[in-house]
C-alpha positions in Angstrom: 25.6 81.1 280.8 27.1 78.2 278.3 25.1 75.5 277.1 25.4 72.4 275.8 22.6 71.7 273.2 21.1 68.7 270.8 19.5 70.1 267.7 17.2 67.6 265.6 18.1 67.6 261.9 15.5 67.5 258.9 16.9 64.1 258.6 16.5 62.4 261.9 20.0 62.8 262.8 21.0 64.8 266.1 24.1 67.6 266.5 25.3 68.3 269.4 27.0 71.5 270.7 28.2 74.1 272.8 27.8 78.2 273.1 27.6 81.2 275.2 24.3 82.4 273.4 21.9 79.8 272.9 19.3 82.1 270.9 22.0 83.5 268.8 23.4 80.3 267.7 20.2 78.5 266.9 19.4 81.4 265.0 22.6 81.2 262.6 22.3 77.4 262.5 18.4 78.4 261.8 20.1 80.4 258.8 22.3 77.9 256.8 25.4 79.6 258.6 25.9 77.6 261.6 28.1 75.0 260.6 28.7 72.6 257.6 26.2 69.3 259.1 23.6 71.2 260.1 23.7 73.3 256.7 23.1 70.1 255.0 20.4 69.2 256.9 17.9 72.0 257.8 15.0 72.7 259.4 16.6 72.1 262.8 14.9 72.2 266.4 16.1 72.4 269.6 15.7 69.0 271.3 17.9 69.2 274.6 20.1 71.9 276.8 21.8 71.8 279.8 23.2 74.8 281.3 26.6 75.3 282.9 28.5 78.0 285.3 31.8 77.9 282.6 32.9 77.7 279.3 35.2 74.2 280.7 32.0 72.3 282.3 29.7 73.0 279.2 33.0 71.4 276.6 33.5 68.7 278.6 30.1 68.1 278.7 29.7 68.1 274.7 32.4 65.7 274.3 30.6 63.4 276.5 27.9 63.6 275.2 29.2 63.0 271.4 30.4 59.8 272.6 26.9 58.5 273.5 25.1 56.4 271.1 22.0 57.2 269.5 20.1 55.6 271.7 21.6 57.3 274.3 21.2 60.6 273.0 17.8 59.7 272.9 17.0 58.2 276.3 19.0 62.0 277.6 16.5 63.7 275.4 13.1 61.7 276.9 14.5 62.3 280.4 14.7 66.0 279.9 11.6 65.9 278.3 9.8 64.4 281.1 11.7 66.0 283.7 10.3 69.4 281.8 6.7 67.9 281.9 6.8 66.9 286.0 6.3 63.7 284.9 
């Protein structure tokens, strides 16, 4: 399965990416090794996924979703969030 994910930096800021093995790669971003932004900025924590069937759907969807502003990063994440809650 590829997914799409926002991670929360110690900072406030947000990084969005993509991979194959969600627990994997949270654990080397976890570690200082997952890429030069979020090395700068740890503790991370997960704050959105979406899943997708291929590799294709899941980059296009990144590059979408780098585009958004803040704000709308942030609206995507409450939405989740609430969708995850029932509410």
């Amino acid at each position: 399965m590829n997914v799409v994910y926002m991670l929360r930096c110690s900072d406030g800021s947000l990084y969005t990416g993509w991979t194959n093995d969600l627990d994997k790669r949270l654990k080397t971003h976890a570690a200082g090794k997952g890429g030069k932004y979020t090395r700068a900025r740890l503790p991370i924590a997960l704050a959105y996924t979406e899943r997708f069937e291929t590799e294709h759907e899941a980059r296009s969807r990144e590059w979408h979703i780098k585009r958004l502003t803040r704000a709308q990063k942030l609206a995507l994440i409450k939405e989740a969030e609430h969708a995850k809650n029932g509410a």
